[in-house]
N, C-alpha and C positions, 0 to 999 in steps of 0.2 A: 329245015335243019335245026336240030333243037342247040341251045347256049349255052354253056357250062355260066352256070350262075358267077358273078363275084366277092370275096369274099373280103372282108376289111379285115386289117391286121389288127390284134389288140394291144393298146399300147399301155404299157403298165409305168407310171411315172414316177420318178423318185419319191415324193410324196405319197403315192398311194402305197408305196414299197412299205416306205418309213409306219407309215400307220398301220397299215398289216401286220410291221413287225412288234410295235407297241404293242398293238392289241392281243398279240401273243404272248406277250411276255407279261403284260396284265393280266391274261388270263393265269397264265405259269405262276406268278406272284400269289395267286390267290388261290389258286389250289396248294399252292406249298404255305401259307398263312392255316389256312383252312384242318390240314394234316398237323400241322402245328398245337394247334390247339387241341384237335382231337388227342395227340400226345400229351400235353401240359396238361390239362382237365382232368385226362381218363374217361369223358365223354364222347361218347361218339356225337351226339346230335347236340351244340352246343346254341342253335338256334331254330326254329321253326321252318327256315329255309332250307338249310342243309338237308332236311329228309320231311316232308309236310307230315307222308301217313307217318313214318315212323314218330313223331313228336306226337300227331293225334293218339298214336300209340300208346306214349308213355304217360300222356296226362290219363286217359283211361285206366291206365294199369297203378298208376300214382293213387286216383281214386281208391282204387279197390285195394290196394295197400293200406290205406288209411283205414278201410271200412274193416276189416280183416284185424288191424291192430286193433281196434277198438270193440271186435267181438271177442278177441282173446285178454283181453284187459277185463271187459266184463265177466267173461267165464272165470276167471282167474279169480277177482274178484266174488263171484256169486260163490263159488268150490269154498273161499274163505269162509262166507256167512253160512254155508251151510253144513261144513265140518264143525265149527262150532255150536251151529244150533242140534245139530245131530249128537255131538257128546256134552251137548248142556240136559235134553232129553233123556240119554241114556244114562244122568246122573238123577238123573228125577226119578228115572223107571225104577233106578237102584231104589234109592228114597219110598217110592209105594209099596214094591213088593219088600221091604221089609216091616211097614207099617201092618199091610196086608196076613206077613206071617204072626205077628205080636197079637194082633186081632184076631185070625183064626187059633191063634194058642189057648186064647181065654176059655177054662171054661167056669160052669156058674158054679157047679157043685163043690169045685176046688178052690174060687177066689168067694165065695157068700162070706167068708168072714177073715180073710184077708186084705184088712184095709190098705196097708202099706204097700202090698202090689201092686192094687187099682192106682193108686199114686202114683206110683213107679212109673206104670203103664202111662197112665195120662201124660209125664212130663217127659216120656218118651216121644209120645205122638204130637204132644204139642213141641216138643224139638223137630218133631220131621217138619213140620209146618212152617219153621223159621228157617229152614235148610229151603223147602220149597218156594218162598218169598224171595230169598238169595239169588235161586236159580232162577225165577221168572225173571228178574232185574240183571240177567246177566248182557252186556253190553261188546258190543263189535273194538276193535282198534279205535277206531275213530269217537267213540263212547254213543253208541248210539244203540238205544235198548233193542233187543233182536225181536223180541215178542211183542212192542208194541205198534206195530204195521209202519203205517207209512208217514205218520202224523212227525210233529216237533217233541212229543212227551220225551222229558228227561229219564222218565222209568216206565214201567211196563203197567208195576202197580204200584197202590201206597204201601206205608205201614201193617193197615186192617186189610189187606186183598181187594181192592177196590184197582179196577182196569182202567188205567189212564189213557193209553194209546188208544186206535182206532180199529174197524175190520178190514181195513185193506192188507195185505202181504206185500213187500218189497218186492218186487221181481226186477232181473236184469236181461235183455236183448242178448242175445246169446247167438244171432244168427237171422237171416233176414226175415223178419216177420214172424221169431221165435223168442216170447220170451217166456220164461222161467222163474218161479217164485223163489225166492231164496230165502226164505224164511217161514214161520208159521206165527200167526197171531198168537197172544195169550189164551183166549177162550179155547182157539182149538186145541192147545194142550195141554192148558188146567182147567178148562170147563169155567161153566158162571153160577152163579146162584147156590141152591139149597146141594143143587149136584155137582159145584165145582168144588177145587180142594183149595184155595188159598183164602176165603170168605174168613174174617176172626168174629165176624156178629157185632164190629164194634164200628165206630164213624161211618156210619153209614151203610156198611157192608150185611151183608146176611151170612149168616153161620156156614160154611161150607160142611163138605165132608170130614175132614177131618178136626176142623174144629168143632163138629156135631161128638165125633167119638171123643173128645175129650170131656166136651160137657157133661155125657153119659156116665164116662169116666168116674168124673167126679161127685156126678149124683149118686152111683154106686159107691162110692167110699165113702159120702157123708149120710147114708141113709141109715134111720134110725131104725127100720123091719127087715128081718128076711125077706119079705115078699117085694119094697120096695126096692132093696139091692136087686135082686134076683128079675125084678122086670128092668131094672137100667141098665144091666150085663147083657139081657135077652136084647135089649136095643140095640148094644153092640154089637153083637154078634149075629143081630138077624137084618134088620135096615141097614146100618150103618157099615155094615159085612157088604153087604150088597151096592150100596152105591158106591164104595171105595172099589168093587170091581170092577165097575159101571166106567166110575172115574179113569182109575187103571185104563181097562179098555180101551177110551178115547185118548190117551197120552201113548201108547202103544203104537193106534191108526195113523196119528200124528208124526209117531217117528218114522213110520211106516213111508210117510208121503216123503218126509222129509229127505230119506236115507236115497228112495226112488227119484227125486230132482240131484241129488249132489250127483249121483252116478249119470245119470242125463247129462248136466253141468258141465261134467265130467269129459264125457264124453265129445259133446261141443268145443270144449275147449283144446280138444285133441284135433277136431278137426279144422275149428278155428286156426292151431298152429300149421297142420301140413297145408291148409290152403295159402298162410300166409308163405310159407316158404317155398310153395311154387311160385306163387305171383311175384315173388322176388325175384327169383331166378329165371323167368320168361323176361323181368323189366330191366335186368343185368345184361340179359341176350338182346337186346334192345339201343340200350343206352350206354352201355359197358364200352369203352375202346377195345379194338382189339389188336394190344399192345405189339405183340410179333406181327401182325401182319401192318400194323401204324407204322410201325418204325419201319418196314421194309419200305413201304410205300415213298417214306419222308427220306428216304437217303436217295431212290428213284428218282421222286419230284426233283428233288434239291442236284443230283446229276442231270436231268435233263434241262434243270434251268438255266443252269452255268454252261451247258453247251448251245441251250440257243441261244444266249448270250452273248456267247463267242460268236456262233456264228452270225447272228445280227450283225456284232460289230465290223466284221471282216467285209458284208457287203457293202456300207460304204464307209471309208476310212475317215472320213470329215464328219459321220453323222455323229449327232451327241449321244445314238443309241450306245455306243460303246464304252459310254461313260456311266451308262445306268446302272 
């Protein structure tokens, strides 16, 4: 005959009551603390513990917020140096092609004994020459020469066209593992030597292009033969024609590169912004409180605490719980 097994009663004692109900209303305490804060802050996750992934969350996305401000700072940044290296170029270009037209104007049969033109002319072109000096030594905000690469030089060039800076180009980070020139050396857009245009032939320097057509210039209006004018006009107008295009050309190429980075630039920096302004708005969805539903929670919590409270106190009338 099988025995219904026996069963012991379980006795729950005041004391175990009592701490059951502490530990309830500590619990209660802390999640209405908790909600608290999420309110006061405007933080959701105001510790590491509150949410582990969500916090690993936010320091991640914290990162890339940062990374993201500082490709848009650089873009921003690079757009500046290369608007202005772009219209310091297209004030140069002005400056050649109308050297270029004065030069092609010449001819021998009409200036062979017009001295005072050749003059004219020469203090023409040696004004484009001081115009172009200007413009190679043109300088950023920050005063820092745009043409002379990446070095400390205070100017691009001296006095006589002598290239102080270095051949590296500025570039700025523009995106992970993209960066971008923001400027152009000297050389590449006034050339060097016999075929660059800022050489004066003097400290140092070699006669550029257009200080070659000035020289010529000159020798045509101080020449004492027809035959001698008539070959330093033909100089002008056939070498010194020719490398001023030459010249030209490569100041062109150079705007050419230039005009193609700012709009790249450009463009990074457009997307530098919409990335920055999602990763905001995912780290908002993250860490942001969410105020209406906070506060509904915190009037909740803060109702249910004050009734277990009550009701703690009412189970035993002596206990100190009721004074908590």
């Amino acid at each position: 005959m099988s025995s219904i097994p026996s069963t012991s009663a379980i006795v729950i004692t005041p004391s175990v009551l009592t701490n059951s109900m502490i530990s309830g209303l500590t619990t209660d305490q802390a999640n209405l603390a908790t909600i608290e804060q999420q309110v006061s802050t405007g933080d959701a996750i105001n510790a590491a513990s509150d949410n582990p992934a969500g916090a690993a969350s936010i320091l991640q996305m914290q990162g890339s917020v940062t990374r993201a401000n500082q490709y848009a700072a650089n873009s921003a940044d690079g757009v500046g140096w290369l608007s202005l290296g772009n219209s310091t170029v297209d004030s140069v270009l002005s400056v050649l092609q109308s050297v270029k037209s004065v030069v092609e104007g010449i001819s021998g049969s009409s200036l062979t004994s017009d001295s005072a033109t050749l003059t004219s002319t020469s203090a023409q072109v040696g004004s484009a020459l001081s115009q172009l000096l200007n413009l190679a030594n043109t300088t950023e905000a920050g005063g820092q020469p745009i043409f002379a690469g990446t070095g400390n030089a205070t100017a691009s060039y001296d006095a006589n066209g002598n290239y102080l800076g270095n051949s590296t180009a500025p570039t700025r980070t523009v995106a992970p593992g993209t960066m971008v020139a923001v400027a152009a050396t000297g050389p590449e857009v006034f050339g060097s030597g016999t075929t660059g245009l800022l050489g004066t032939g003097q400290g140092g320097s070699t006669a550029g292009v257009l200080q070659q057509i000035v020289n010529d210039l000159n020798t045509a209006s101080s020449a004492t033969t027809t035959a001698a004018r008539n070959a330093a006009i033909q100089n002008v107008t056939g070498t010194d024609l020719t490398n001023l295009t030459a010249a030209l050309s490569q100041s062109e190429s150079a705007a050419g590169v230039l005009g193609a980075n700012q709009q790249s630039v450009q463009n990074f920096a457009t997307q530098a912004t919409g990335s920055l302004t999602a990763i905001q708005g995912e780290l908002g969805s993250v860490q942001d409180t969410n105020m209406a539903q906070a506060l509904t929670s915190l009037q909740l919590q803060q109702a249910a605490y004050q009734s277990a409270l009550y009701a703690t106190s009412q189970l035993s009338a002596d206990s100190l719980v009721k004074y908590l």
